[in-house]
BADRENLUM-169422 format. One line per 3 residues: number of its first residue (from 1); their letters; for each residue x, z, y of C-alpha. Coordinates in steps of 0.05 Angstrom, whole numbers. Each point is the difference from the previous one (the first is absolute). Layout:
BEGIN
NUM> a> X,Z,Y; ...
//
This chain:
BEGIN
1> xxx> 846,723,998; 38,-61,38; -46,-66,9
4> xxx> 37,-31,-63; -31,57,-44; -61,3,28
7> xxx> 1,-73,-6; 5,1,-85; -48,59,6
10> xxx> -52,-25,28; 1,-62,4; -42,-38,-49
13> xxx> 49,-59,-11; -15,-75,-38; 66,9,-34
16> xxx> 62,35,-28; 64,-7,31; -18,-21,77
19> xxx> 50,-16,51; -19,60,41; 33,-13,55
22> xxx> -13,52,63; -19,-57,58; -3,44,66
25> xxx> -9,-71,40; 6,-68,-13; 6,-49,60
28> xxx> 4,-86,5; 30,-20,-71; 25,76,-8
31> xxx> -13,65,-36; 38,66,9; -1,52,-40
34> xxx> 10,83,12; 70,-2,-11; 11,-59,57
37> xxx> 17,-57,-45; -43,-74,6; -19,-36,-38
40> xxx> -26,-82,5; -69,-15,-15; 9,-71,-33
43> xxx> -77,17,-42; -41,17,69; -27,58,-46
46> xxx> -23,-51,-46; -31,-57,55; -26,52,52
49> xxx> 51,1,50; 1,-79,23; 6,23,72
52> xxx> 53,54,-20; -7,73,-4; -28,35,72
55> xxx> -9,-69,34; -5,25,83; -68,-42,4
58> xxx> -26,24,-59; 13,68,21; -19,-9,71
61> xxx> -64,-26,-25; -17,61,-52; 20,42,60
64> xxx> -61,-25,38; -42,-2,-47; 18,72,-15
67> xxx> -21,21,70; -73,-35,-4; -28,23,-75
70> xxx> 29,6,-70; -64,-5,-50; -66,9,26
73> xxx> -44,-26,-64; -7,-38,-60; 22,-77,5
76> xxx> -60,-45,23; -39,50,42; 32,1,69
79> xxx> 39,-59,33; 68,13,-2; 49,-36,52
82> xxx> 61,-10,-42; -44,-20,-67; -32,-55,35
85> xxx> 58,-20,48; 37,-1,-74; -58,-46,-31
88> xxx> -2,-47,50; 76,-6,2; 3,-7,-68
91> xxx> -53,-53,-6; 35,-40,63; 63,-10,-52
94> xxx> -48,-21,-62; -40,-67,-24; -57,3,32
97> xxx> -47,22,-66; 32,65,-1; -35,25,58
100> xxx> -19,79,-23; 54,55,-18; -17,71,-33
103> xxx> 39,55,12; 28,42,-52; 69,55,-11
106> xxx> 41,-46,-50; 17,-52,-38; -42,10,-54
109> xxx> -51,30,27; -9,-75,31; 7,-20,-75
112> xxx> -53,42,-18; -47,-30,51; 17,-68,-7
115> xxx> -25,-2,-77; -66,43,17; -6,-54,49
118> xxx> 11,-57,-32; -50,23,-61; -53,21,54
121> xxx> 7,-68,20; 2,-52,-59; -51,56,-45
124> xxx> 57,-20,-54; 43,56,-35; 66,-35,-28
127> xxx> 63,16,43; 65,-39,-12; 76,22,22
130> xxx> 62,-19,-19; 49,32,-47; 57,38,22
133> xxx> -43,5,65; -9,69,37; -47,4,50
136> xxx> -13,87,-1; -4,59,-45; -77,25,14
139> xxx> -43,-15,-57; -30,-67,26; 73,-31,19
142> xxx> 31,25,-64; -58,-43,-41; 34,-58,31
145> xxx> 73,28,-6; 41,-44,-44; 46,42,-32
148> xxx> -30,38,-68; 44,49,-3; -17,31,70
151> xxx> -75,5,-16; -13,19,-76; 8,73,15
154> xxx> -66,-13,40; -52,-47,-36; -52,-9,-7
157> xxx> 1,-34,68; -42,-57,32; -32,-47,-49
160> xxx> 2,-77,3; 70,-4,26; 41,-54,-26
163> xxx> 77,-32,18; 32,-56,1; 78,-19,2
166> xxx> 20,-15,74; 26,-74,6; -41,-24,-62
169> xxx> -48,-55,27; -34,-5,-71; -18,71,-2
172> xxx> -46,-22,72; -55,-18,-44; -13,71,-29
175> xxx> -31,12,73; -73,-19,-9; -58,5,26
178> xxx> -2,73,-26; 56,11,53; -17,49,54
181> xxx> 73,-6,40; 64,-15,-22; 52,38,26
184> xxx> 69,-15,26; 70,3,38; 27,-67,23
187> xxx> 68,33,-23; -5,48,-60; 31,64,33
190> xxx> 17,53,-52; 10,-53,-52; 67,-18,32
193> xxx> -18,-48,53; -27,-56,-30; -36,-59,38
196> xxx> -54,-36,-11; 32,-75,-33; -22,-65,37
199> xxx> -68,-9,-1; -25,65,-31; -35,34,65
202> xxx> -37,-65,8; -21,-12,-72; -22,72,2
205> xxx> -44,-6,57; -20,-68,-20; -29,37,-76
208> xxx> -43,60,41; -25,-52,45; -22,-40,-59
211> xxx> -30,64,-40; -27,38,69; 54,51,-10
214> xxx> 27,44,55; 71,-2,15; 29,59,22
217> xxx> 73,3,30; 44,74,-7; 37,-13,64
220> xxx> 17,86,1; 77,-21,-11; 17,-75,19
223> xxx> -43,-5,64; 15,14,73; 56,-47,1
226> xxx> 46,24,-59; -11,-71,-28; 20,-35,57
229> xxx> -77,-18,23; -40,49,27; -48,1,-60
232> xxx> 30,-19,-73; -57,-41,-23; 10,-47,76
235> xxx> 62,-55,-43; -49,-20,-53; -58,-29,36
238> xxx> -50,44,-31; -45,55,30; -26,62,-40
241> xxx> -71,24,1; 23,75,5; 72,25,31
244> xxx> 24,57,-14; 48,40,41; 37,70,13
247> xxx> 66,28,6; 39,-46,52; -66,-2,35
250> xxx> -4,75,29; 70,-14,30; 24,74,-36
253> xxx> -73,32,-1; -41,-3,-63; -57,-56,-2
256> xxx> -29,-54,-34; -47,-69,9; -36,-45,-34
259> xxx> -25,-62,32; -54,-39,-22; -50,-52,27
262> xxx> -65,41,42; -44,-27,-48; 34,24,-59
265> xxx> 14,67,34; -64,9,17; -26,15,-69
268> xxx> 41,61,4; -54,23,46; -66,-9,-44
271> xxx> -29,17,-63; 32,48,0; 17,19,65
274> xxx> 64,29,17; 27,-42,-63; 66,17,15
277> xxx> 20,62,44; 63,42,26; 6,61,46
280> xxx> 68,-15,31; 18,-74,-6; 13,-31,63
283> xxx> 29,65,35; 10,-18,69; 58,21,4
286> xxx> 20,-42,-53; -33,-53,24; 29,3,70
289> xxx> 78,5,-39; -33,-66,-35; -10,-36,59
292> xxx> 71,16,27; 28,-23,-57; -27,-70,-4
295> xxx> 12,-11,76; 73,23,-14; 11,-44,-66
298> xxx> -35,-68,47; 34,25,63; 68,1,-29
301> xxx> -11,-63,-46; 24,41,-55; -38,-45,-69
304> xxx> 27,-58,27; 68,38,0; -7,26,-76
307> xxx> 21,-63,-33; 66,3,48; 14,71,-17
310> xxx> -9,-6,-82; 38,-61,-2; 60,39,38
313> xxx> -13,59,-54; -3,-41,-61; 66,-37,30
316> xxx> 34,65,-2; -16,5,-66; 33,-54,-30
319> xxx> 66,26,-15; -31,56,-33; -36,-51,-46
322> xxx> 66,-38,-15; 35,68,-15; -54,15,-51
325> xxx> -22,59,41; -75,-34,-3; -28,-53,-42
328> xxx> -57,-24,44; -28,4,61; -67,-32,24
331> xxx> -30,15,71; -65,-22,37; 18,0,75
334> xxx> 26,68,15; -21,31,-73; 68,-8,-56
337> xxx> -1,28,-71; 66,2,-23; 9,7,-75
340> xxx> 54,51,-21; 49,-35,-55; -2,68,-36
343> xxx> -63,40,-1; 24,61,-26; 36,11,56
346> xxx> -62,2,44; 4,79,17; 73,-3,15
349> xxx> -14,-56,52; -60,32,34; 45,68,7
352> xxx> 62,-48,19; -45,-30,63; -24,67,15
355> xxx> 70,27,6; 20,-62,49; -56,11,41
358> xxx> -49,-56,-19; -78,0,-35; -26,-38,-48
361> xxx> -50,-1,-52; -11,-27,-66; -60,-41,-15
364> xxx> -54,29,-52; 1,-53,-60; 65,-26,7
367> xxx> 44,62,-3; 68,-46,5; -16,-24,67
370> xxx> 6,35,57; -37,-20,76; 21,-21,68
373> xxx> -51,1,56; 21,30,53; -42,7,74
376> xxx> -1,-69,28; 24,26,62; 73,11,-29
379> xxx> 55,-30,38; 58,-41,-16; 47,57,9
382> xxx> -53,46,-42; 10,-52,-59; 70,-9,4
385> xxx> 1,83,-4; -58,14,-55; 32,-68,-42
388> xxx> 75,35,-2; -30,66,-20; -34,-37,-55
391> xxx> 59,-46,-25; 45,76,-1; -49,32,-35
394> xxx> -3,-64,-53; 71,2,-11; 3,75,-7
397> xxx> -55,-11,-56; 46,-45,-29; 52,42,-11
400> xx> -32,65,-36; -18,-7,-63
//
């Protein structure tokens, strides 16, 4: 059997129809596949690759790591170098209050611990996301999932978990005093891209201060500078009780955070003990990649760079939106969803950029509107290259019917 077979095989795979493409190395802001062609990552594998794909640090530093230990034992027993070198770095970059980071392998596996910890904490049960929010697909995270149709094949999931409309301030008041955590992006992801209206972050912080509510901020996709700051929640003036982080953060290896005050981490630790637990989170090798990764993203002033880059991006875009190529485009620092003017030519566009070389992705409850977030360490000449791909692929689309 060739890899391709044994890859439908085998494979047990979240959907019909996948890209498959055969990736024998992928390098900076490119991917090549078996038969020699590349491709240009403007998705980052879906907000992973910030620093690009096989950053030299990043490697050099998973190289050393390699040569002192891999895994040794379960998280929290033996001192680790890279997972507290990684805590205290993370901390350095963080108000103050969130002072204590636990370790996990994903996204929402940090989702998961975030809402045992912030029940543990307040002794309340009600949990409150957002609709049209994702925030993970284990059982826990797809409780708070906003889109039905992704999770009725599954109930009955968590009880006592209620939404509201992002952007609604009336719809505050339904957090009460019932309210374990609510939880949030700053910029709805897979809804599109939509930000937070004036005002809204601060009101919402404002209502779980006044109820004793835990705010929790999903920063898996729109922190680590995609936003422009190195943190999304850092424009609004607000602080969260409970961060939550992944992807981006490994630097290309898989792990996952959430941050919390020490006091409300600790009760993690106590009736019952080992509250929350996890054999492999905080790898060290992952952790050591992690620490790379930030000191390239800082070193390189690459956030404060994002807002340059997407504003060159959605410039290039333009045209297409006067030609009726795209009806809308809205971007958060170096983040764009970009509306297609007719949706049911989605699958001819994706195959159209794959045949001119370039990647991206569609995002889940918006199936019209496709993403643009590429590493942050692209370069002019890399945008000028992936953005011409793009626009030939759009006006190939254009033309088949």
């Amino acid at each position: 059997m060739t890899e391709r077979e044994l890859f439908y095989r085998y494979l047990g795979l979240p959907a019909f129809g996948p890209m498959a493409l055969d990736i024998v190395k992928a390098e900076g802001v490119y991917l090549y596949d078996r038969g020699g062609k590349d491709y240009i990552d403007l998705v980052s594998g879906i907000s992973v690759s910030n620093v690009g794909h096989r950053h030299p640090q990043v490697i050099e530093a998973i190289h050393k790591q390699l040569d002192a230990y891999l895994y040794v034992n379960v998280y929290g027993e033996f001192i680790h170098s890279p997972q507290v070198k990684l805590a205290e770095k993370l901390v350095s970059l963080l108000p103050s209050s969130l002072d204590s980071v636990y370790f996990v392998n994903s996204g929402t596996e940090a989702i998961e611990g975030a809402m045992k910890l912030a029940k543990r904490f307040t002794g309340r049960s009600g949990i409150i996301a957002f609709k049209n929010a994702y925030h993970g697909s284990t059982q826990g995270s797809l409780s708070i999932l906003g889109n039905e149709k992704m999770k009725q094949a599954f109930r009955p999931l968590l009880p006592d978990v209620s939404f509201l409309e992002f952007n609604n301030f009336s719809d505050l008041e339904k957090i009460t005093r019932h309210t374990a955590c609510v939880v949030t992006e700053t910029t709805q992801s897979e809804a599109g891209l939509i930000p937070p209206a004036d005002g809204f972050m601060f009101q919402l912080r404002k209502r779980c201060n006044e109820t004793g509510t835990l705010l929790v901020i999903d920063d898996v996709q729109m922190g680590f500078g995609r936003t422009g700051s190195f943190f999304s929640f850092e424009p609004y003036g607000i602080v969260p009780d409970i961060l939550v982080l992944a992807k981006a953060l490994g630097a290309g290896m898989p792990l996952g955070a959430f941050i919390a005050p020490k006091n409300i981490m600790e009760s993690l630790a106590f009736n019952p003990e080992l509250g929350h637990i996890t054999t492999f989170g905080g790898h060290p090798v992952s952790c050591a990649a992690a620490i790379a990764g930030i000191d390239v993203l800082l070193g390189g002033q690459h956030p404060q760079a994002a807002e340059e880059k997407g504003k060159l991006i959605e410039g290039m875009l333009s045209e297409a939106l006067q030609k009726g190529l795209i009806s809308g485009i809205r971007r958060k620092g170096l983040a764009l969803g970009i509306d297609l003017a007719d949706v049911s030519k989605r699958k001819v566009f994706l195959d159209s950029c794959l045949d001119h070389g370039v990647l991206i992705d569609y995002y889940l409850f918006k199936p019209a509107t496709f993403r643009i977030a590429p590493p942050l360490v692209i370069s002019g000449k890399e945008i000028n290259e992936g953005m011409g791909r793009l626009l030939k692929a759009m006006a190939s689309t254009s033309t088949k019917t």
